[in-house]
Structures are given as structure tokens and as C-alpha cells.
C-alpha positions in Angstrom: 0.0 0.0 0.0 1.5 3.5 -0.9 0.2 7.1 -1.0 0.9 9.6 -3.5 2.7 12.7 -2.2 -0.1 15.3 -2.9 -2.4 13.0 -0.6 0.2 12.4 2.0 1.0 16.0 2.2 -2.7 16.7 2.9 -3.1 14.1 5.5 0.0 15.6 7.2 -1.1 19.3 6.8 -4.6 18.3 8.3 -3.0 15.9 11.4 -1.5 18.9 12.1 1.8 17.3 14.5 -1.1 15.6 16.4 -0.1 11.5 16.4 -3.7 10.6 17.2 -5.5 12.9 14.6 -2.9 11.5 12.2 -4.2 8.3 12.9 -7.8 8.8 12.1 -7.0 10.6 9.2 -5.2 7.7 7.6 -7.7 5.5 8.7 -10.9 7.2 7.1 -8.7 7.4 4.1 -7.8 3.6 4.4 -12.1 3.0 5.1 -12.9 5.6 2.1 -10.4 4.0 -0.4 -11.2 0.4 0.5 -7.8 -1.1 -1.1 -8.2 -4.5 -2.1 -4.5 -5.2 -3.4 -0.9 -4.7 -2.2 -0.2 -2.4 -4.5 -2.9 -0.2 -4.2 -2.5 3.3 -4.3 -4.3 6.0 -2.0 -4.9 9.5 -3.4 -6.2 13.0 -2.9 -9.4 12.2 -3.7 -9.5 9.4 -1.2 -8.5 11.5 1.2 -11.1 13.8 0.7 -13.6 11.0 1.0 -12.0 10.3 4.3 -13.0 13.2 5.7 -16.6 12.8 6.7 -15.9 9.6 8.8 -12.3 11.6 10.0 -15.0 14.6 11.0 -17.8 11.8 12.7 -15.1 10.3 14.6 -13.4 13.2 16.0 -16.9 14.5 17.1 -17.9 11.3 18.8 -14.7 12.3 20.7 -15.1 15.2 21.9 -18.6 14.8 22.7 -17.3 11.9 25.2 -14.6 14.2 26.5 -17.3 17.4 27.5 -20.3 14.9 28.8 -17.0 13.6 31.3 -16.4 17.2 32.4 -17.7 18.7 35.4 -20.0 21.8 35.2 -16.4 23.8 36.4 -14.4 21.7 34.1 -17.0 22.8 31.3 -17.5 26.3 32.1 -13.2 26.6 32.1 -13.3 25.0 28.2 -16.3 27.2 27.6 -14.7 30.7 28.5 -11.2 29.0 26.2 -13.5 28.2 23.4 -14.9 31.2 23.4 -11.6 33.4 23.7 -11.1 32.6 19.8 -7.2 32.5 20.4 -4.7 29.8 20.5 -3.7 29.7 24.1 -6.2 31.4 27.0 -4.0 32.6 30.5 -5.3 31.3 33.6 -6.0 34.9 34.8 -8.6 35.6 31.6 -10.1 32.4 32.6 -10.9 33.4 36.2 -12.2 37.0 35.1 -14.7 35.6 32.8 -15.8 33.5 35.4 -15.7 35.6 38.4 -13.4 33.4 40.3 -9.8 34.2 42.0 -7.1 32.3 40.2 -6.3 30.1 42.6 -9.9 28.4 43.0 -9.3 27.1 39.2 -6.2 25.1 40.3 -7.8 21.5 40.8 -10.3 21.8 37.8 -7.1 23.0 35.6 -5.3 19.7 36.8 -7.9 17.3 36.0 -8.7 18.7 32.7 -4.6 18.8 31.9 -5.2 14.8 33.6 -7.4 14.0 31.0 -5.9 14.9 27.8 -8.0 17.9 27.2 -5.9 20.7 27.9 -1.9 21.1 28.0 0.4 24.3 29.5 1.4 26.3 26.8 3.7 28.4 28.5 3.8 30.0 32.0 0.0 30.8 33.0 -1.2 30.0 29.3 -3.4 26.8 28.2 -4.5 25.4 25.3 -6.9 23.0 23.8 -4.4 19.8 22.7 -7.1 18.9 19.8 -7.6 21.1 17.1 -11.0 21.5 16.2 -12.3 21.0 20.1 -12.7 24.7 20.5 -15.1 24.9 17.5 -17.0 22.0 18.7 -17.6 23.7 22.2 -18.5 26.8 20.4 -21.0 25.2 18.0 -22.9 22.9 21.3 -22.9 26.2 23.5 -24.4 28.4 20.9 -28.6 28.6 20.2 -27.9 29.6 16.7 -25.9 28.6 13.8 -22.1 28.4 13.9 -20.8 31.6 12.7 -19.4 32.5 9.5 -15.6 32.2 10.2 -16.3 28.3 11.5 -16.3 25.8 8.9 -19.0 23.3 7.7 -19.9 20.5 9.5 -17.9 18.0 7.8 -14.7 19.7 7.2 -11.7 19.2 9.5 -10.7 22.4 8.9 -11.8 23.5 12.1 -11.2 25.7 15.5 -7.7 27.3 15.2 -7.1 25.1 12.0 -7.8 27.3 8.8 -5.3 25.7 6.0 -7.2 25.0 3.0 -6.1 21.2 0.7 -4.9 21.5 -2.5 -8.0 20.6 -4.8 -8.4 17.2 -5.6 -7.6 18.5 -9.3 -4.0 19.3 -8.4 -2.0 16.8 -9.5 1.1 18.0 -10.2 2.9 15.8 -7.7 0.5 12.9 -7.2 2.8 10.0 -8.8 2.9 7.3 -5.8 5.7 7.8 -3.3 6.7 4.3 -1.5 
């Protein structure tokens, strides 16, 4: 089984450094493509197709991770989600919820316990999925998702806003081994 570069560029692009979305992006491809020989060949255009199950997966996932949250543990991603910005500080956190710092110091550890936040740098967190922050926006809000959030569908998502090449571009699709 090989990939052409032009798809394995996207799939990288799209993982984003992230080993875990990585692997569900190669998987939907692998399910949209359903290879049947060894020498098979997955494409672009396979990759695309990959990218409604890639999206159904990854929501299934973070639907699991906030119904396991705490109301505190939900309001602290709530007030990051809505922040719009990479990494949130501890202190914006606990304006926007009318709290002194130190009160968020246990729900911060459990969320950092359970893979849903990381330290970004001294006092700064982030989300450590892309596309999480979009996902809390959209099941907060009461009307649609805004204009600057993608479709439902697309992975191109929260702080994520790199665009594939078109399936069309094939310039350097010959298969890579």
C-alpha cells in the first residue's frame, strides 16, 4: 500500500503534529479507499472521501470528553473556546468566570489529567485537539455556527484554517513508497 505525495501532504497538513489525529485521518482514508490489493494506491481524492468519517469520529470524541467534564471543568473550556485565540491565561479564565485564580487550580489539573488541555507556557493553556474549540462553540451556541467556523464536515476546524490543495492538483501525485 503506498500514497501519492499530494495526498500524503494533505493528511499531514490536516494531522497537524497531532499522532492521534494522524491516525484517524489515515484510517478514514484507508475505510474511504477500501484497497483490495498490495499495490494499491491512496490519493487525494481518497483523502477527501476520508474526511466525513475523519469529522464523525473526531466529534464522537469530543462529545465523550465534554459529557466527562464537570459543570467547572465545562464552564473553564467554555470561557477558552470562546476566547477565539490559541492559548487562553489562567488569569482571563478566572475574570470571565468571576473566580480568583487560585480556585481554578484542581479543575485545571484534571482537565490537563485527562488529555484535554496542555500548559502552553507559563500561566497559558490550550486545547491539545484542534477543532475541540469549535466543537464547544457550536454545542454552546442557540444559533448557527458563525461565518468564520467551517462546515460541519470539514476538518478544517477551531484554530485550524489551511485550505487542501483541490483534488484537481496533481502536479505531484505520482505514488511515493
Amino acid at each position: 500500500m503506498t500514497w501519492t505525495p499530494a495526498a500524503l501532504q494533505a493528511v499531514a497538513g490536516e494531522a497537524q503534529g497531532f499522532p492521534y489525529l494522524l491516525q484517524v485521518l489515515a484510517h478514514a482514508t484507508w475505510d474511504a479507499a477500501q484497497p483490495s490489493a498490495a499495490g494499491d494506491v491512496l490519493d487525494l481524492d481518497q483523502m477527501h472521501a476520508g474526511l466525513p468519517l475523519a469529522d464523525d469520529q473526531l466529534t464522537a470524541m469530543y462529545a465523550a470528553r465534554w459529557a466527562a467534564a464537570t459543570d467547572l471543568e465545562k464552564q473553564i473550556m467554555s470561557v477558552m473556546a470562546q476566547a477565539g485565540t490559541p492559548t487562553v491565561t489562567r488569569a482571563e479564565i478566572a475574570t470571565a468566570l468571576g473566580r480568583p485564580t487560585q480556585a481554578l487550580g484542581v479543575p485545571r489539573e484534571r482537565l490537563i489529567d485527562k488529555g484535554i488541555i496542555e500548559p502552553a507556557s507559563r500561566g497559558e493553556v490550550r486545547f491539545t485537539m484542534p477543532g475541540f474549540d469549535r466543537y464547544i462553540r457550536e454545542t454552546l451556541a442557540t444559533e448557527a455556527p458563525s461565518a468564520a467556523d467551517p462546515a460541519p464536515g470539514s476538518l478544517d476546524a477551531g484554530r485550524r484554517r489551511r485550505k487542501l490543495p483541490s483534488a484537481s492538483d496533481r502536479g505531484s501525485d505520482a505514488p511515493r513508497r
